[in-house]
N, C-alpha and C positions, 0 to 999 in steps of 0.2 A: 137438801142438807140442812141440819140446825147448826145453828151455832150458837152454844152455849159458852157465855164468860161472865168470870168472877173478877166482881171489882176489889179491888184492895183499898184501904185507908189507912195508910201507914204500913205497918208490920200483920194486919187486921185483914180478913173477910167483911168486905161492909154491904155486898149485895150480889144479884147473880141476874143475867138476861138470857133469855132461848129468843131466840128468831127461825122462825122456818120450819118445815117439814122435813123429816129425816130422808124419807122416799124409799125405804128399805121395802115397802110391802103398800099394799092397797089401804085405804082409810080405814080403820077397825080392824085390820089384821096386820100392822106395822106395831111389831113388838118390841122395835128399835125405840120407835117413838114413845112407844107406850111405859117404856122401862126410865129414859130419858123423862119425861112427865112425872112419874110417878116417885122419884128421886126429889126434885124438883119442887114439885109442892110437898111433900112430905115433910122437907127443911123449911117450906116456907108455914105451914102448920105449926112444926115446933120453934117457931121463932118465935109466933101466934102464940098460939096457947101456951107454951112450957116455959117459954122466958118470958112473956107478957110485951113483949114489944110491940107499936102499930108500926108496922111494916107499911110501907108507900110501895103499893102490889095492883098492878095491871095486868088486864089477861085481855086477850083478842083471840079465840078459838080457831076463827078462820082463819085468821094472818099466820094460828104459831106462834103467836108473842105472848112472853111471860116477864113480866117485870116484877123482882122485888128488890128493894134497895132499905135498908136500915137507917134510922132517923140520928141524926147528929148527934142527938142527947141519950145518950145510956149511963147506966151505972155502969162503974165497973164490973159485978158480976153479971148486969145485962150483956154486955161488952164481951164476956170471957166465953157465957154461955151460949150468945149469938155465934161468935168466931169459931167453937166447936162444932157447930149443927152446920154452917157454912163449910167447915173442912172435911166433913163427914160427906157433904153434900158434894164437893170436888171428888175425893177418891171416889163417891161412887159413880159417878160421873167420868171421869176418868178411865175406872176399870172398862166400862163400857164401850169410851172410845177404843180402849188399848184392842178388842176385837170388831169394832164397827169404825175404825177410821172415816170409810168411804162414805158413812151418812152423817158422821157428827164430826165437828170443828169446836176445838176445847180451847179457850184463849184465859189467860188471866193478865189483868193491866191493874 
């Protein structure tokens, strides 16, 4: 199972962790996982490059682990435009679960 959760900062998306493997399918043919991933870092790209923020982002391939968490100090529209790409980042996420329950664990705290 992953479990992916979205940290909040106040009223804000301020970061997102995956732990784990989905288990939906063999390694390289888990489509679960690979949809899950590719959500994932894609938000974590456009936090990158399209808002310019350095993102404090750890990856462990074996483990399954994906951390990226947003730095204290934003601008406002860093801020507005982070919290966008992170909400985007949940619904798609999200949708996923709402047909893959039994592999992914969707938390926000």
């Amino acid at each position: 199972m992953t479990t992916v959760r979205f940290v909040r900062r106040g009223d804000r998306l301020s970061g997102v962790t995956c732990k784990g493997h989905t288990g939906y399918a063999e390694e390289g043919e888990d489509i679960v996982c690979a949809a899950v991933s590719s959500v994932i870092q894609t938000a974590v790209l456009g936090l990158m490059q399209l808002v310019g923020v350095a993102v404090d982002y750890k990856v462990d391939e074996k483990e399954g682990y994906l951390s990226a968490m947003l730095p204290e100090k934003l601008t406002e529209a860093q801020r507005h435009d982070a919290d966008l790409i992170l909400r985007t980042a949940y619904l798609g996420v999200s949708d996923l679960y709402e047909g893959f329950s039994d592999f992914i664990d969707l938390e926000v705290e």
